[in-house]
N, C-alpha and C positions, 0 to 999 in steps of 0.2 A: 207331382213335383213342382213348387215353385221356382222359378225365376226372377231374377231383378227386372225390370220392365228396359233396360234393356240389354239386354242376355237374351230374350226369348226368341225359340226358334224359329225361325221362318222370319224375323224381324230384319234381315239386312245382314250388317256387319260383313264379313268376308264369307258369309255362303253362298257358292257358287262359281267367286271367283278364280279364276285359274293362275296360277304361279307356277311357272315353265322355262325351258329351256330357251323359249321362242327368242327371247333380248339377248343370249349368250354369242358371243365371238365365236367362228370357229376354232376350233383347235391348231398350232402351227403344225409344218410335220415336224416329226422328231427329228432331231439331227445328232450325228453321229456320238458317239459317246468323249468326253471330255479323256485331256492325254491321264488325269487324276484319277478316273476310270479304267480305264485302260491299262494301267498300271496294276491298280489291285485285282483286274482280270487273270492278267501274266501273271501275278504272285499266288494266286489262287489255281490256277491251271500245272505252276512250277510245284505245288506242294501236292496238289496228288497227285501227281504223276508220281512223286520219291514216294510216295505212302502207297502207290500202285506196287513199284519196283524193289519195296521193302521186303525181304523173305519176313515167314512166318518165324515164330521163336518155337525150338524142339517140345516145349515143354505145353504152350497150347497146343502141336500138332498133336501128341500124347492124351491130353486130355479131349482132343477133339476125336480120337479114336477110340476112349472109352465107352463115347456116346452112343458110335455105333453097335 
């Protein structure tokens, strides 16, 4: 296989160098969730809990005891 003279391997360029986390900031900590989160938590926690406390409709339970 040729190469461009330089392209060829073992010629330099970036082999061997290392590109890492090393330069990177820590991370902050997280902090608490925004009240705009927290919002669509509660709206999400309020809908299935009615989708919990919803009865079943006669007409699936019927079918669901075909199954058996």
């Amino acid at each position: 296989m040729s190469y461009p003279s330089s392209e060829k391997p073992g010629d330099g360029g970036l082999q061997g160098e290392v590109v890492g986390s090393d330069n990177q900031p820590p991370k902050p900590p997280r902090t608490p969730p925004a009240p705009a989160n927290k919002n669509v938590g509660d709206a999400l926690r309020a809908v299935y809990r009615e989708a919990v406390e919803e009865t079943v409709p006669d007409d699936l339970l019927d079918l669901l005891k075909k199954l058996d």
